[in-house]
N, CA and C of each residue as an Amber inpcrd file, in Angstrom:
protein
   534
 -16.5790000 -47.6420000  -1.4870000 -16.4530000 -49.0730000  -1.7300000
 -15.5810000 -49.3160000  -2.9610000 -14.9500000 -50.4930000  -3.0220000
 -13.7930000 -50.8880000  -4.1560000 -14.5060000 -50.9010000  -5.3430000
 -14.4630000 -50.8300000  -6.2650000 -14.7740000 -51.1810000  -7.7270000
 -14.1640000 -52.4190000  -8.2990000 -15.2610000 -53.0530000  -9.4580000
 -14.5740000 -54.0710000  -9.5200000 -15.4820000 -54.5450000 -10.8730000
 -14.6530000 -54.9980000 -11.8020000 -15.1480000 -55.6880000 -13.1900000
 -15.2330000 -56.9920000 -13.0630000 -16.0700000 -57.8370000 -13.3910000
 -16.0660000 -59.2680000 -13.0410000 -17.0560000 -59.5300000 -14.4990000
 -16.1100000 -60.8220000 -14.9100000 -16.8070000 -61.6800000 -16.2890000
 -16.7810000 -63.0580000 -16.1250000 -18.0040000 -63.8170000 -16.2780000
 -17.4160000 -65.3490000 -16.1500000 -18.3740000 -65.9830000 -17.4400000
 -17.8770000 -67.3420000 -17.3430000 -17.9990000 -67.7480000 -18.7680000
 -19.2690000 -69.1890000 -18.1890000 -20.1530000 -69.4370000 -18.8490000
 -21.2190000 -70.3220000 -18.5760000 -21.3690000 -71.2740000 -19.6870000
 -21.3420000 -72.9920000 -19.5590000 -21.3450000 -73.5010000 -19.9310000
 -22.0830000 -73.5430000 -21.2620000 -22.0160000 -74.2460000 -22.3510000
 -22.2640000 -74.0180000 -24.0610000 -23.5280000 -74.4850000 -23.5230000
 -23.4610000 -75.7250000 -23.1940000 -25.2870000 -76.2980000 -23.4960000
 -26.2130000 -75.4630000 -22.6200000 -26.2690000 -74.8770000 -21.8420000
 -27.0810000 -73.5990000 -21.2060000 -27.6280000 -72.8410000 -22.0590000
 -29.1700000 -72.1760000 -22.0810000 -29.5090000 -72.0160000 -22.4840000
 -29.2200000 -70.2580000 -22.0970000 -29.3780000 -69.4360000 -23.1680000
 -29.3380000 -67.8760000 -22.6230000 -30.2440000 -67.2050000 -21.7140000
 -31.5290000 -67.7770000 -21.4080000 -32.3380000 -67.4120000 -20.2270000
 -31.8820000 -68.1370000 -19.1210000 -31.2800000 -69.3210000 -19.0330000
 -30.6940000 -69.6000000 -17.8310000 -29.4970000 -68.3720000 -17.6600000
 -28.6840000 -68.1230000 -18.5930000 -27.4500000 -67.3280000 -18.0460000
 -28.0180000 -66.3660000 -17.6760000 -29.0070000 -65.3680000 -18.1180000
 -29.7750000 -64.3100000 -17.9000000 -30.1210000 -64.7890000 -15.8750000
 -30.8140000 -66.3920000 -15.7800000 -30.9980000 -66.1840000 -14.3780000
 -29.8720000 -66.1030000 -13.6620000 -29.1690000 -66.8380000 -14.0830000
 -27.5760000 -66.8160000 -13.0430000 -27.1570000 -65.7160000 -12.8800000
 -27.4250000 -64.5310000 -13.8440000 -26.5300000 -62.8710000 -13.7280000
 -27.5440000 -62.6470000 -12.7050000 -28.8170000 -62.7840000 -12.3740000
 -30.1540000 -61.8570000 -11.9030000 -29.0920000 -62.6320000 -10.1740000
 -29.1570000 -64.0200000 -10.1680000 -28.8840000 -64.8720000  -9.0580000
 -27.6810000 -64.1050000  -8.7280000 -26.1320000 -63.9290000  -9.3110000
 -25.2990000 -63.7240000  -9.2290000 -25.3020000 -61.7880000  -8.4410000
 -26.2760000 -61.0210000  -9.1900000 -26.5070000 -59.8660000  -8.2740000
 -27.2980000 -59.7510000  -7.3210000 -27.9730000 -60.6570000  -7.3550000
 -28.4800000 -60.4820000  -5.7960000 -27.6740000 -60.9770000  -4.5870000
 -26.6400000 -61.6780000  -4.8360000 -25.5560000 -61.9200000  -3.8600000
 -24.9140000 -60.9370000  -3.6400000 -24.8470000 -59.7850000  -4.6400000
 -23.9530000 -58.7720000  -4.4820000 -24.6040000 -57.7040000  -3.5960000
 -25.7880000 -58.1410000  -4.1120000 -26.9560000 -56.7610000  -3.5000000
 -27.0430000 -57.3130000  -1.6990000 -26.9800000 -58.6550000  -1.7470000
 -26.9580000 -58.9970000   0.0180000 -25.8220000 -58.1170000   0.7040000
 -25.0900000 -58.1060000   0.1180000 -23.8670000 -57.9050000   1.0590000
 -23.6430000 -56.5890000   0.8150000 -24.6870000 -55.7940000   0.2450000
 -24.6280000 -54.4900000   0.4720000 -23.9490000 -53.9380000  -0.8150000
 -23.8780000 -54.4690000  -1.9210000 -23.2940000 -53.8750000  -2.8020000
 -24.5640000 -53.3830000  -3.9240000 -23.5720000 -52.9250000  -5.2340000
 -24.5250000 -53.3560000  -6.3420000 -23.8720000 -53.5570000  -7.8960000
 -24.6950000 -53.5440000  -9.0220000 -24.1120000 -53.6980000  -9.9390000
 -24.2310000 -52.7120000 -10.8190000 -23.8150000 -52.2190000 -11.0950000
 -24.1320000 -50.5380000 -12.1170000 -24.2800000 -51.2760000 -13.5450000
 -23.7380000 -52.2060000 -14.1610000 -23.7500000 -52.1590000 -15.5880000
 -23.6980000 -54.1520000 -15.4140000 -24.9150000 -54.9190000 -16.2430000
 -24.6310000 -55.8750000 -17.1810000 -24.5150000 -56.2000000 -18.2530000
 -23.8330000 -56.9530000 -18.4460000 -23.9640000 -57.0750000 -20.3820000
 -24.1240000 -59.0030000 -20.8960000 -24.6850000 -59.6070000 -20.9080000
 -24.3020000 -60.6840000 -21.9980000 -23.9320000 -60.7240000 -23.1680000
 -22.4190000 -61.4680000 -23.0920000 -21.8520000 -60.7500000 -24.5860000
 -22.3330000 -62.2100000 -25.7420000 -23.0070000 -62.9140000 -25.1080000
 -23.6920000 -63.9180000 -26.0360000 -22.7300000 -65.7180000 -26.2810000
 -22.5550000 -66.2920000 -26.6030000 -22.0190000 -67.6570000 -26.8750000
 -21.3810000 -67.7190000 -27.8930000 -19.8010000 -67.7150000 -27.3970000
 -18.2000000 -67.4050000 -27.9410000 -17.4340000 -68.8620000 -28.3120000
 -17.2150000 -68.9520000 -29.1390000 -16.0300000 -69.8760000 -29.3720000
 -14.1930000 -69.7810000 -27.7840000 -14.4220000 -70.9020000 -27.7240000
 -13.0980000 -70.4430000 -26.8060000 -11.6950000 -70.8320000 -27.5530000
 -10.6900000 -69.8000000 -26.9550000  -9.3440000 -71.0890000 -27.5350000
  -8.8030000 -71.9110000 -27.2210000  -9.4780000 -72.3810000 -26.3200000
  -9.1130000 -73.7680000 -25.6750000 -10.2150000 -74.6510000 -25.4500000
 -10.2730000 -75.7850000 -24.9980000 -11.6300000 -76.1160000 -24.4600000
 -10.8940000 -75.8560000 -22.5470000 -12.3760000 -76.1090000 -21.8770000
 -12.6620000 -75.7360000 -20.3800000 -13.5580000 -76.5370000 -20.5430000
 -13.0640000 -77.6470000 -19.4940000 -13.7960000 -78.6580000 -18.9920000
 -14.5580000 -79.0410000 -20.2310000 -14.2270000 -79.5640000 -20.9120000
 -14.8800000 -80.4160000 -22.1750000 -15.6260000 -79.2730000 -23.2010000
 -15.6180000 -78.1430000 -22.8770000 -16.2040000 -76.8390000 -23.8520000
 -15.7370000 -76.3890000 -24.4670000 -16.1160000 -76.1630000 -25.8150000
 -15.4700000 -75.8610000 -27.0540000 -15.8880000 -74.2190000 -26.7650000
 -17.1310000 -73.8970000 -26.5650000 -17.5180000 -72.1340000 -26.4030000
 -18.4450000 -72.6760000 -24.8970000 -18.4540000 -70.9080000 -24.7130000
 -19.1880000 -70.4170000 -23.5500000 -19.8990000 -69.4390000 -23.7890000
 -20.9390000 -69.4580000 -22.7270000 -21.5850000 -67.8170000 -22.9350000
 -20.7900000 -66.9400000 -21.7520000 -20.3290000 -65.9990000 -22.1020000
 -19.7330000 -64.6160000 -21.3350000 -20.7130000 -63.7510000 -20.7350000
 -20.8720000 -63.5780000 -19.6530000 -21.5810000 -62.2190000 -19.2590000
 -20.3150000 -61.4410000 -18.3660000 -20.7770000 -60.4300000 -18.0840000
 -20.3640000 -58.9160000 -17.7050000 -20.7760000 -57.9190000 -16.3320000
 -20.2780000 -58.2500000 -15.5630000 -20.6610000 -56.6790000 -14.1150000
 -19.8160000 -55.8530000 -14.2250000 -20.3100000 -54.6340000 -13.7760000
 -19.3890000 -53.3440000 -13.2940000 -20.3350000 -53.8660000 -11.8560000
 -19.3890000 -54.2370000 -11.0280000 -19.8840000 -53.7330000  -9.5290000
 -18.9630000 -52.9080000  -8.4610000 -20.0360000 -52.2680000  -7.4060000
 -19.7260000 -51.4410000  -6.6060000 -20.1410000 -52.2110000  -5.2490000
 -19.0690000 -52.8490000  -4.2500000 -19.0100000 -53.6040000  -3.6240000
 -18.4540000 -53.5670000  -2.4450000 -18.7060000 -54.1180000  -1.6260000
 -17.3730000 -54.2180000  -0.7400000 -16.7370000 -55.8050000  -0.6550000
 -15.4220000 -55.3620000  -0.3510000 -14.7740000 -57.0290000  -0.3490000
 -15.9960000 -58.3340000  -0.3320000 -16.3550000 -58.5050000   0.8930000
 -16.9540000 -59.6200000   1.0610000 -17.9200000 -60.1790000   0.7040000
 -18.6630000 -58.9710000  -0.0640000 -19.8930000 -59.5000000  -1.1440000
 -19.1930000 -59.8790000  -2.0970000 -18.0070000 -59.6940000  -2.7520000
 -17.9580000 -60.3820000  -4.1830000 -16.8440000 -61.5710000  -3.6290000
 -16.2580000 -61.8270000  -2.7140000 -15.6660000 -63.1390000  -2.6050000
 -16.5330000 -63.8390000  -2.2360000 -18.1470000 -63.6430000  -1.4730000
 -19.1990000 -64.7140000  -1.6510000 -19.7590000 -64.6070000  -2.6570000
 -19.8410000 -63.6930000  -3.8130000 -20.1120000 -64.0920000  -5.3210000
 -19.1540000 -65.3630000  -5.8420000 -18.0580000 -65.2840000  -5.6250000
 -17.0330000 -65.8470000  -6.6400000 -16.8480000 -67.1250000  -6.0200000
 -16.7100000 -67.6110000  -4.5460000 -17.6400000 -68.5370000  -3.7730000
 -18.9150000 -69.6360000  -4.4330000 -19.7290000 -68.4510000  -4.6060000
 -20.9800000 -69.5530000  -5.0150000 -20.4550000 -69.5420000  -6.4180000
 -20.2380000 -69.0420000  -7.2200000 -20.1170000 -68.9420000  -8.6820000
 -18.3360000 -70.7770000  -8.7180000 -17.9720000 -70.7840000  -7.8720000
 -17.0660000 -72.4410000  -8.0140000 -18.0330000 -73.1320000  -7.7090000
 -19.2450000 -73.4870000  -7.0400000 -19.7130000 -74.3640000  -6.6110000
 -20.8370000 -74.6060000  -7.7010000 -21.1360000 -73.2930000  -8.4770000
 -22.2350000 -73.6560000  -9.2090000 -21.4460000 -74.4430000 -10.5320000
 -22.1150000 -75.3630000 -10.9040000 -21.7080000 -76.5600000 -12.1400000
 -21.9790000 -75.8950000 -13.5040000 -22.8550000 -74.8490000 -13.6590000
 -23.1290000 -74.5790000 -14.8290000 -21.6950000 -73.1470000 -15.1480000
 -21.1110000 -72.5510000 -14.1010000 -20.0240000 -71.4570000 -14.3760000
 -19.0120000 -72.4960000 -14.4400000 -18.2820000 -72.3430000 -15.3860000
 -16.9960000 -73.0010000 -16.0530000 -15.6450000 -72.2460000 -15.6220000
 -15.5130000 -70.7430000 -15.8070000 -14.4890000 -70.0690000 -15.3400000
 -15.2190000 -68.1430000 -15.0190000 -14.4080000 -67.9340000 -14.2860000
 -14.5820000 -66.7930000 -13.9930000 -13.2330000 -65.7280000 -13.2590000
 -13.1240000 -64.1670000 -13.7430000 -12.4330000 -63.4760000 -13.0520000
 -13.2340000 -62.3580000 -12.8150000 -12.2830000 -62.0450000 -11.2770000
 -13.0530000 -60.3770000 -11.1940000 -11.4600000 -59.6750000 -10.7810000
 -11.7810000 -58.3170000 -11.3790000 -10.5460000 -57.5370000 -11.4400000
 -10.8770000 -56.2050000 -10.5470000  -9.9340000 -55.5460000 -10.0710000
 -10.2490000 -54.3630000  -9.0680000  -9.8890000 -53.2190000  -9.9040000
 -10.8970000 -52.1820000 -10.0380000 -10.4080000 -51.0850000 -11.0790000
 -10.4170000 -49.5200000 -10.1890000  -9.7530000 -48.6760000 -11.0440000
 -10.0490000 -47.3750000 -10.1060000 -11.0590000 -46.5850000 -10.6430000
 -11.7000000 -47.0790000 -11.5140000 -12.9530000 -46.0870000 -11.9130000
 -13.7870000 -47.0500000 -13.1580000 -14.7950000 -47.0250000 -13.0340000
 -15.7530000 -48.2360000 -13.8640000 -16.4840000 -47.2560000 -15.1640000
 -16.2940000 -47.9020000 -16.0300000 -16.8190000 -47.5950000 -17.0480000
 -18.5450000 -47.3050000 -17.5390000 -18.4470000 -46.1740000 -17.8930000
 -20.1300000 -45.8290000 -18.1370000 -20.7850000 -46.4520000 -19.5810000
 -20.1780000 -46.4250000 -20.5000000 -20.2920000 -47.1440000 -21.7980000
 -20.5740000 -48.0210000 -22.1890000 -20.6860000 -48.9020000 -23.2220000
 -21.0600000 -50.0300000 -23.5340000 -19.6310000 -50.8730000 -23.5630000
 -19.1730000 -51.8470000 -23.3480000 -17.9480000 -52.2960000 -23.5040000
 -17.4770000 -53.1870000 -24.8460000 -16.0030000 -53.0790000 -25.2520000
 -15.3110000 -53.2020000 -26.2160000 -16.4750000 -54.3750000 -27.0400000
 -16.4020000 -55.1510000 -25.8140000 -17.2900000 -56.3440000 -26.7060000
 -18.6680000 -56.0860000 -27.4720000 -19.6440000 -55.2960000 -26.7420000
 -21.0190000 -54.8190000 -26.5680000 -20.6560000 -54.0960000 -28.0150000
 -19.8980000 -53.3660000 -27.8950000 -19.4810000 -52.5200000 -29.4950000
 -19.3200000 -53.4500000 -30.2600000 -17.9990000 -54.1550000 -30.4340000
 -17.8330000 -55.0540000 -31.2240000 -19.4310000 -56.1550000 -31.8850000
 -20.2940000 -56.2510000 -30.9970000 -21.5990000 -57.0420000 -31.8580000
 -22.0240000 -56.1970000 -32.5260000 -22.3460000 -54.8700000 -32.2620000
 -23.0460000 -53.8400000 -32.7620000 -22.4980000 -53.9130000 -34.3050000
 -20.8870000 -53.4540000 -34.4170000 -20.7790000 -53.4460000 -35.4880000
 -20.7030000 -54.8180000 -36.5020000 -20.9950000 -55.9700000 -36.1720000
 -20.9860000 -57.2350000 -36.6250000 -22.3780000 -57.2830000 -37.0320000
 -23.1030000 -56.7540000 -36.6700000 -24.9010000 -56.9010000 -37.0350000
 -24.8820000 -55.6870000 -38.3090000 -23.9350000 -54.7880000 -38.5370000
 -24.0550000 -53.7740000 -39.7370000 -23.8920000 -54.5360000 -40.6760000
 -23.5980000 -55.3280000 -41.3590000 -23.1620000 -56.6360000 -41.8470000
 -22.3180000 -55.9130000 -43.2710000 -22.2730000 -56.4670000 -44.2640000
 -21.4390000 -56.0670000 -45.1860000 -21.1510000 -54.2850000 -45.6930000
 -20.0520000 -54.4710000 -45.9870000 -19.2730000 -52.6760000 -46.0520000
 -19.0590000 -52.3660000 -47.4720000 -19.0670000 -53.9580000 -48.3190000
 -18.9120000 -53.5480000 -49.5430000 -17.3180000 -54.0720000 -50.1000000
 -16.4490000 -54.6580000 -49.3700000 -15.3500000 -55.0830000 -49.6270000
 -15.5000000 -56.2020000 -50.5380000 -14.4060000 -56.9650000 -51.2530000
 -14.8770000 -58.1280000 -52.0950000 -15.2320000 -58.9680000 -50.9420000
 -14.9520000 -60.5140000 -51.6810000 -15.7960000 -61.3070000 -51.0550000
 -14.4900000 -61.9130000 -50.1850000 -13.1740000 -61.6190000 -49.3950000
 -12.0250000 -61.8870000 -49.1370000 -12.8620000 -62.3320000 -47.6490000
 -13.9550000 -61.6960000 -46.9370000 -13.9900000 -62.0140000 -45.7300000
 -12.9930000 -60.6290000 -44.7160000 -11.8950000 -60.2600000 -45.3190000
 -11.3960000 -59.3450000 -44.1230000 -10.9940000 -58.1120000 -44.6640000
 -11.9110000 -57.9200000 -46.3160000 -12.0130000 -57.0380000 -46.7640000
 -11.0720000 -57.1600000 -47.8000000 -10.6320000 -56.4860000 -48.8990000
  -9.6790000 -56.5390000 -50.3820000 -10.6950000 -57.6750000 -51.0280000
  -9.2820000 -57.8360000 -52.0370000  -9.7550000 -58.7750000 -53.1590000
  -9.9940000 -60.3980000 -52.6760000 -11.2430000 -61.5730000 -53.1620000
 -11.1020000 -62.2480000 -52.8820000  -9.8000000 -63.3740000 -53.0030000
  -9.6960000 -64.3930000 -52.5770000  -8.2770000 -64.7940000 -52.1480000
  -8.0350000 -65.6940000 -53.5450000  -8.6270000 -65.9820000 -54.1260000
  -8.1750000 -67.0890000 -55.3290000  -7.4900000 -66.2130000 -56.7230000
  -7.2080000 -65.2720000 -56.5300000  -6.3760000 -64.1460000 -57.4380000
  -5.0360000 -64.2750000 -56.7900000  -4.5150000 -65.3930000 -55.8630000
  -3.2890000 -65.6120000 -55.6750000  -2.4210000 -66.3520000 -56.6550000
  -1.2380000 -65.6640000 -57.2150000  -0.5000000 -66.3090000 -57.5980000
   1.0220000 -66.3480000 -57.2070000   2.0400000 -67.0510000 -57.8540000
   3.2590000 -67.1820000 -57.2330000   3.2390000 -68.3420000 -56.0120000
   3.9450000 -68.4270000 -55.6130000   4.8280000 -69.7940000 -55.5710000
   3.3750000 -70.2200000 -53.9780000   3.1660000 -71.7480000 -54.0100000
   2.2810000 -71.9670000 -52.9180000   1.1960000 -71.6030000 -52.9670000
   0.3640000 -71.1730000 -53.9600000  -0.8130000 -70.9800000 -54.5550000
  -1.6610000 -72.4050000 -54.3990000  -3.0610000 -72.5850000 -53.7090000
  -3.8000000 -73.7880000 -54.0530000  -3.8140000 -73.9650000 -55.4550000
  -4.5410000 -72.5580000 -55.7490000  -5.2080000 -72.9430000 -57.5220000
  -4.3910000 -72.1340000 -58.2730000  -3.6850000 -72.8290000 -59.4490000
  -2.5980000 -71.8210000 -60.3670000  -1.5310000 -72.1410000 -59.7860000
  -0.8300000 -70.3900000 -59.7450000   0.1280000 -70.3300000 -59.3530000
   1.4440000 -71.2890000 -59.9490000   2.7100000 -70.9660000 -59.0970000
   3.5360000 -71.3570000 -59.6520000   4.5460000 -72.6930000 -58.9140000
   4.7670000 -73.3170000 -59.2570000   5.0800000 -74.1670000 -58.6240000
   7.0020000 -74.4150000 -58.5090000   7.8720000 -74.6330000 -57.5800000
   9.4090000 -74.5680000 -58.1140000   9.5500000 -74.9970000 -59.1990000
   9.1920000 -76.0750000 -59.6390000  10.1850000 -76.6550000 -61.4390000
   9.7900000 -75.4330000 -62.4200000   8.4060000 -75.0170000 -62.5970000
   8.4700000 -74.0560000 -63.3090000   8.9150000 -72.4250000 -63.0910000
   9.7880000 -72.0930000 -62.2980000  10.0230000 -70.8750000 -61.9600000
  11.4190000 -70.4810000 -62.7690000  11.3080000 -69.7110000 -63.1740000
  12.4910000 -69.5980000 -64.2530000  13.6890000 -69.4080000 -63.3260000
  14.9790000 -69.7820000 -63.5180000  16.3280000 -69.6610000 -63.1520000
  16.8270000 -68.0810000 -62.6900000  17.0310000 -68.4380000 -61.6110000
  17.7730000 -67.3900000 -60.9860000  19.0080000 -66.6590000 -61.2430000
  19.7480000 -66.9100000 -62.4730000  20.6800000 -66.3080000 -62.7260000
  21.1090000 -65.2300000 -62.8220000  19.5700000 -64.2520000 -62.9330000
  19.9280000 -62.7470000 -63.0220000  20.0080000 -62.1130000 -61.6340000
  19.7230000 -63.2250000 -60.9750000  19.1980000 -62.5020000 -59.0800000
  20.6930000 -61.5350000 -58.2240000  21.5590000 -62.1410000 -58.6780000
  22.4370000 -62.0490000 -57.8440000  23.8260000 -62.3510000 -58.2510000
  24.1480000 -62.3210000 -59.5440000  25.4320000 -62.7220000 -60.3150000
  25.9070000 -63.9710000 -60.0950000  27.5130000 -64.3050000 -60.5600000
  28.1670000 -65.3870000 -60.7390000  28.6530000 -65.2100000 -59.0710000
  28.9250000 -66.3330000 -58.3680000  29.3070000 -66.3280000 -56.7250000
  30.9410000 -65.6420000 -57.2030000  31.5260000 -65.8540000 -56.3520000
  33.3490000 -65.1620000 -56.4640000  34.0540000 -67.1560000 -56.1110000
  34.8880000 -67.0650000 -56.5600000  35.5150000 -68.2720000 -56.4370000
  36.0550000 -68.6820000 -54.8590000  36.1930000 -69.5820000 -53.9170000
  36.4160000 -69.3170000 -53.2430000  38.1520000 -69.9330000 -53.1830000
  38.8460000 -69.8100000 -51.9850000  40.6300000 -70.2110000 -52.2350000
  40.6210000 -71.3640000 -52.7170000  41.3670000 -71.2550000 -53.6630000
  41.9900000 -72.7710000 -54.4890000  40.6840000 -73.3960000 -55.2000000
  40.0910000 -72.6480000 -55.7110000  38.8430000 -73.3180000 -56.1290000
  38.8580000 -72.4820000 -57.5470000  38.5190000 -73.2780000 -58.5250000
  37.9220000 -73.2620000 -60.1660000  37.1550000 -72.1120000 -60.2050000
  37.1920000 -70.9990000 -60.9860000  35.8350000 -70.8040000 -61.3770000
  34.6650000 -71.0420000 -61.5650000  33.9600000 -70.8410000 -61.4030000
  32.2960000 -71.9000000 -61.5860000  32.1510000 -71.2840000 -63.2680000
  31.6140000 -72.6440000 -63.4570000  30.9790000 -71.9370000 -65.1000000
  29.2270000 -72.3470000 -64.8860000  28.2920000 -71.3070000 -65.0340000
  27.3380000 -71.7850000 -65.5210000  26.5520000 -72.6730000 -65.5210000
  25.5080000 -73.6630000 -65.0670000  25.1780000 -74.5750000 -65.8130000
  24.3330000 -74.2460000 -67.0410000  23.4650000 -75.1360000 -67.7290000
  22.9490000 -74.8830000 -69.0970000  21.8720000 -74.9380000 -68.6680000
  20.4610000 -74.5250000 -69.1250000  19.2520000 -74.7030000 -68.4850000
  18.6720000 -75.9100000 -68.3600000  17.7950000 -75.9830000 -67.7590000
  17.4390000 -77.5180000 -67.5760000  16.2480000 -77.9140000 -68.2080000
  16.0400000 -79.2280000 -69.2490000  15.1580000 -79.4980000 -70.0220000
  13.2400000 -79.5070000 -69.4030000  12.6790000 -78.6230000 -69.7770000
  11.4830000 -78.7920000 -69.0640000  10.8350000 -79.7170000 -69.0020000
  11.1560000 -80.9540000 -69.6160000  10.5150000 -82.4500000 -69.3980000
  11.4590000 -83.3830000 -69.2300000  11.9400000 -83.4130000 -67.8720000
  13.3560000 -84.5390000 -67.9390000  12.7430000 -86.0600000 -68.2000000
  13.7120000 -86.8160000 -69.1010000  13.2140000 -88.2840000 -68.9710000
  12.1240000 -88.4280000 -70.7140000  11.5420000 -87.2600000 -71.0430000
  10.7350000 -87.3970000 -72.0830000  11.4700000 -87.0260000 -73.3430000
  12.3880000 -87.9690000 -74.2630000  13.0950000 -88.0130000 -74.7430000
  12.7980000 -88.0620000 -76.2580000  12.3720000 -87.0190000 -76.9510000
  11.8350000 -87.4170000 -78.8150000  11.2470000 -86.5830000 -79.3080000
């Protein structure tokens, strides 16, 4: 029988024992038609990057099933008609995974909780030790950045054109005169 990964996404205001029934509902359709499901996972209630149908997040769950065609196109069948599944795909693979998946890992290590990095959030130093130009706090702003004159020399004159001379620096308080 084909193999096949299938994830669909269940509406925010649902509660996680409802999604829990819809996966139980959702394999026993699979199990009618003679299939089954080797592996579930609920990966829990996700922020999306978009909204779907007025949803800011969803809850995600997870099959590895072992199927034949027509049990999972009457999964994916009832799963449009039901109001509480928002979106869903199933993909055809050549060999299904025994493991916990990327996501299932990914909580695991999110529950280890701090590693000891500053307080930056994605690890290093926290972020208000920024300085130079575009800084919220500090930093430097253009009027005060000292003159570029050493950056890159005097330009070359171009045809029929003057030498450039210099200008003189510019008063750090224009207008404040005494």
């Amino acid at each position: 029988m084909p193999l096949y990964e299938h994830t669909f996404l269940a509406r925010q205001d649902v509660t996680q024992a409802q999604v829990e029934a819809l996966m139980k509902e959702f394999q026993g359709v699979v199990e009618e038609g003679q299939g089954k499901v080797t592996k579930q996972e609920y990966w829990g209630l996700k922020n999306l990057a978009f909204k779907i149908k007025k949803n800011r997040k969803a809850h995600y769950a997870f099959f590895n099933i072992d199927a034949p065609p027509a049990a999972v196109t009457e999964m994916e069948r009832r799963m449009g008609i039901n109001s509480d599944v928002i979106r869903f795909l199933t993909i055809r693979v050549d060999e299904l995974e025994t493991e916990p998946s990327v996501q299932m890992r990914k909580q695991d290590r999110d529950e280890r909780g701090d590693r000891g990095f500053g307080g930056g959030g994605r690890g290093g130093p926290p972020r208000g030790d920024r300085g130079g130009f575009g800084g919220r706090e500090g930093g430097s702003t253009f009027r005060s950045r000292p003159p570029r004159d050493g950056d890159r020399g005097p330009r070359p004159p171009r045809d029929g054109e003057a030498p450039r001379v210099p200008r003189p620096p510019r008063d750090s308080n224009p207008g404040s005169e005494g």
